[in-house]
KENUBA-548701 format. One record per atom (N, C-alpha, C, O, CB): y, z negated, x negated. Coordinates in steps of 0.2 Angstrom, whole numbers, plus 5000, padded with zeros to 4 digits. Glycine has a CB too. Layout:
<sites>
YZX/...
</sites>
This chain:
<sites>
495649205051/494949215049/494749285051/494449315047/494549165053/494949315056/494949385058/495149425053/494849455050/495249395063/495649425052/496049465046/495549475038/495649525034/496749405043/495149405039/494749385033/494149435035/493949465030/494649305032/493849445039/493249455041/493349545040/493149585036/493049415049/493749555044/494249645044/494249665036/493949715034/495249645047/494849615031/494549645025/494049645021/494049685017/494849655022/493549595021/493049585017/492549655020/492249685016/492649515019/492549665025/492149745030/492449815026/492149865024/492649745041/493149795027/493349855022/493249885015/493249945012/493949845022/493149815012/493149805006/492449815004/492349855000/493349745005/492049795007/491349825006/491049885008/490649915004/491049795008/491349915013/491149995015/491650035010/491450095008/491450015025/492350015007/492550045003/492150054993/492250084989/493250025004/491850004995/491450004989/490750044989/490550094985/491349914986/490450034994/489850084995/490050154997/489650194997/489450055001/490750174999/490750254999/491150244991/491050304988/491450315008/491350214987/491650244982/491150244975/491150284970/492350204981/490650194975/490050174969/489450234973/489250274969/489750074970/489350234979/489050274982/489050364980/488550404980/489250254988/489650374978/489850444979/489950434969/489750484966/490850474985/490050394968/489950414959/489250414957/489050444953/490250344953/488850384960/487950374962/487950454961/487950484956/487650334971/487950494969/487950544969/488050604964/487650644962/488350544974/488750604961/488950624957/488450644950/488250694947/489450584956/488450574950/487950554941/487250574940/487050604935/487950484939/486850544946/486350564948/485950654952/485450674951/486250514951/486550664956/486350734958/486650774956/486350824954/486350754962/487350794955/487750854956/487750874948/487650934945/488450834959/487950814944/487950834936/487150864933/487150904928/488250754932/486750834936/486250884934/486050944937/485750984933/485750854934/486150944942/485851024945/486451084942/486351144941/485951024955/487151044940/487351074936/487451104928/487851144925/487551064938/486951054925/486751074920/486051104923/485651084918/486851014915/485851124925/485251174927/485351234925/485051274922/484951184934/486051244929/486551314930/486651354922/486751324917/487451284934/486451424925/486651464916/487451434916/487851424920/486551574915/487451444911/488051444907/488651514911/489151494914/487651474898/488451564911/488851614914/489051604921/489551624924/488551674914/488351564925/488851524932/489351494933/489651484939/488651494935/489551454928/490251424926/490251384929/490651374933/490851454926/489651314926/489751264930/490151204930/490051154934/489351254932/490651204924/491251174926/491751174930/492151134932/491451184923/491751264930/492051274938/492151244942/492651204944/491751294942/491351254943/491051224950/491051154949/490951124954/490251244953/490951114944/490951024945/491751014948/491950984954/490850964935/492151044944/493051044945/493251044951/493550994954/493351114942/492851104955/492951114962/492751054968/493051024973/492651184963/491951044965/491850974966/492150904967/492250864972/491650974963/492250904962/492350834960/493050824961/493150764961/492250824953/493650884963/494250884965/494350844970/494850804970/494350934966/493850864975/493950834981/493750774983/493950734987/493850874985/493050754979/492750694979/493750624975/493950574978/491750714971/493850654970/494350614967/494850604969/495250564966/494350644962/495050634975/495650634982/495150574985/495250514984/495650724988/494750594991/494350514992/494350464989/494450414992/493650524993/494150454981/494050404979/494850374976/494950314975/493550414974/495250414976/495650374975/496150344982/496550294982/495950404971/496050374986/496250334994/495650264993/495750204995/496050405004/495150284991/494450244995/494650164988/494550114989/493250314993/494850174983/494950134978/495750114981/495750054982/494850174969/495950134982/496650114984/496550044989/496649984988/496950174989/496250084994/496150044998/495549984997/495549935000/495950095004/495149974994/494749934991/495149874987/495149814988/494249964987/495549914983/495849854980/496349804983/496349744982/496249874974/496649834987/497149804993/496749764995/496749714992/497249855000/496149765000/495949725004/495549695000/495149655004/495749755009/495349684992/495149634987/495849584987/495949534990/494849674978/496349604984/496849574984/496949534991/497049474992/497249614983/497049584995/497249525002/496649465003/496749415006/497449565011/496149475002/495749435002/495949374997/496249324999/495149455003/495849374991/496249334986/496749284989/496749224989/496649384980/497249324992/497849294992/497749255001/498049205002/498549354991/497349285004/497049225010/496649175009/496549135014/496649255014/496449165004/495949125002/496049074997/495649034995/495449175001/496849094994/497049064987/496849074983/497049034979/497049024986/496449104982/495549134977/495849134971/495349144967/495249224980/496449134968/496649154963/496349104956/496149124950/497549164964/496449044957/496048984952/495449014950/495249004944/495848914956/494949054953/494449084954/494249114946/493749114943/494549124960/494849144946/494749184939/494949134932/494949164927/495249264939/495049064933/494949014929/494148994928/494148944923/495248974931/493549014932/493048974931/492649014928/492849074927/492848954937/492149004925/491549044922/491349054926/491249124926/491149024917/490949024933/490549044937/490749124941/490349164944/490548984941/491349114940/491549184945/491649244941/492149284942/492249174948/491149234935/491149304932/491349354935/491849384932/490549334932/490949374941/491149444945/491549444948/491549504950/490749454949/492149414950/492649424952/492849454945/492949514944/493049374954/493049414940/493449464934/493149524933/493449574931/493549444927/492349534934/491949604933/492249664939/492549714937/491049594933/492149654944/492449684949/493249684948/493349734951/492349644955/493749664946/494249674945/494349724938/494849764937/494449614946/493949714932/493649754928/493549834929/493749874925/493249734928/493349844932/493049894937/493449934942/493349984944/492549864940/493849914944/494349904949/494849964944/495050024946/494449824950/495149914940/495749924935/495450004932/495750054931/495849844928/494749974930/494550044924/494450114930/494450164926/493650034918/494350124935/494150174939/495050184940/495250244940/493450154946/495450134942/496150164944/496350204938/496450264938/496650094946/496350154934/496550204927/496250294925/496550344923/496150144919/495650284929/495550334927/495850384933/496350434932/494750344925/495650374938/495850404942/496450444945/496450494948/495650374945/497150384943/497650394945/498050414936/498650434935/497950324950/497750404933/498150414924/497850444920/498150494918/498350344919/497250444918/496750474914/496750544915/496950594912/496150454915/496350554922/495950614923/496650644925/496850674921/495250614928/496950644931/497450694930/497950714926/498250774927/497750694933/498250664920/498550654915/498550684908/498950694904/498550614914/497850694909/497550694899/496850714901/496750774899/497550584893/496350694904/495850734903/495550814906/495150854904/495550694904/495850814912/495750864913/496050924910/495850974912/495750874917/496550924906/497050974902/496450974894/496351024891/498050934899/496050904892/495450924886/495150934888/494850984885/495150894881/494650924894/494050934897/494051024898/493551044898/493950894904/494651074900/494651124901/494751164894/494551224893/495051134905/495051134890/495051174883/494451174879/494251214876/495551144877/494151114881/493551134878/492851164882/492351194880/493351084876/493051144886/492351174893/492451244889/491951244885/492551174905/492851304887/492851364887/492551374880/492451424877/493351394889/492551324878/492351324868/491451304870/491051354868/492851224863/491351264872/490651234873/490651184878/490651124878/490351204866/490551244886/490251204895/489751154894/489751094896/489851264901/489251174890/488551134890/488951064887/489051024891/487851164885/489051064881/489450994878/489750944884/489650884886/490251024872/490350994887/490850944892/490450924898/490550864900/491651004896/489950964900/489350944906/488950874903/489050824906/488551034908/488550864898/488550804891/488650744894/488250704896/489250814885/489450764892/490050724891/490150694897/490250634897/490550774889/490250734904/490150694908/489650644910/489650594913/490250714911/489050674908/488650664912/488550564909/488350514912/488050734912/488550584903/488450504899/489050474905/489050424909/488650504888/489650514904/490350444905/490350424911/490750374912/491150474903/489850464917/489750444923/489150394924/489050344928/489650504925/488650424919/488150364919/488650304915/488550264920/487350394913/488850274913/489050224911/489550214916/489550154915/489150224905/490050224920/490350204923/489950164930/490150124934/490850264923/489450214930/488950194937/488650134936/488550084940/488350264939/488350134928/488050054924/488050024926/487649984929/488150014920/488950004923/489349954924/489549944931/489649884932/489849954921/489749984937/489749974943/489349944947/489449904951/489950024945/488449974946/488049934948/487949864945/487549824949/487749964947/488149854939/488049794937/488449724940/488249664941/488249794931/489149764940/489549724945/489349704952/489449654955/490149754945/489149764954/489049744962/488449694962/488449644966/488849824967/487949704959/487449654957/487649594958/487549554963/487149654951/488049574953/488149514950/488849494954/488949434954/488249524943/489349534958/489649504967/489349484972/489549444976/489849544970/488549534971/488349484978/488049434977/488249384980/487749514983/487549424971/487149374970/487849324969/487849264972/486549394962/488449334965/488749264964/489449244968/489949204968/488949254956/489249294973/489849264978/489249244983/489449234988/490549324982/488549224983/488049174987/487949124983/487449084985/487449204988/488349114978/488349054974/487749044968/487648994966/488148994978/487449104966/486949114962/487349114955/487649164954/486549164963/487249064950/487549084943/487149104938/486849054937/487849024940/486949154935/486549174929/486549124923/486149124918/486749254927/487149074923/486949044915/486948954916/486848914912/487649084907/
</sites>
């Protein structure tokens, strides 16, 4: 039961510094940097940013998914994702999968090699560009987290 209590603790402080810091991200930093002229080069500066934020989130997602999984597997929890009612387990696992993807394969793989070819073509566009793909990534994260607490308290929406 301890074990259980330890990662559900983890699990949730890892989701509030990692949904927390995409919050951040989407709502402050990507706008004040589209404030910025154009010649302050604020792809740069998101790059420099966001570099290090993306080091954290990938320990901070690492670790979240771990201790989602060991909870699963303490709990037998796995039937779980046979039921309709447990939406949010598969949406959180959703979520989960699509931030790892980006984080560990996307972005260091493939996007930051186009995000720089074009930032020097047109910064305002790629600043855009994130800023939507952040707002929707935050959406759906908030949607999920919603819909984890409300239905891991036993609340079904349908």
């Amino acid at each position: 039961m301890e074990g259980l209590v330890l990662a559900r603790t983890v699990h949730v402080l890892g989701v509030v510094l990692w949904i927390g810091g995409v919050a951040l991200v989407t709502t402050v930093l990507l706008p004040a940097l589209r404030r910025l002229p154009v010649h302050d080069n604020p792809v740069a500066l998101f790059e420099r940013i966001e570099n290090r934020f993306a080091r954290q989130a990938r320990v901070i997602t690492l670790i979240t998914g771990l201790s989602g999984f060991y909870m699963l597997w303490a709990t037998n929890g796995w039937a779980r994702y046979l039921r309709l009612e447990s939406w949010w387990l598969h949406a959180m696992t959703f979520v989960w999968v699509l931030f790892s993807l980006v984080l560990f394969v996307l972005e260091p793989l493939i996007l930051r090699r186009r995000l720089h070819a074009r930032a020097r073509r047109d910064p305002e566009a790629v600043l855009s560009l994130l800023q939507r793909a952040h707002w929707l990534l935050l959406s759906i994260s908030l949607l999920t987290l919603a819909g984890a607490v409300a239905g891991s308290h036993g609340w079904i929406w349908f």
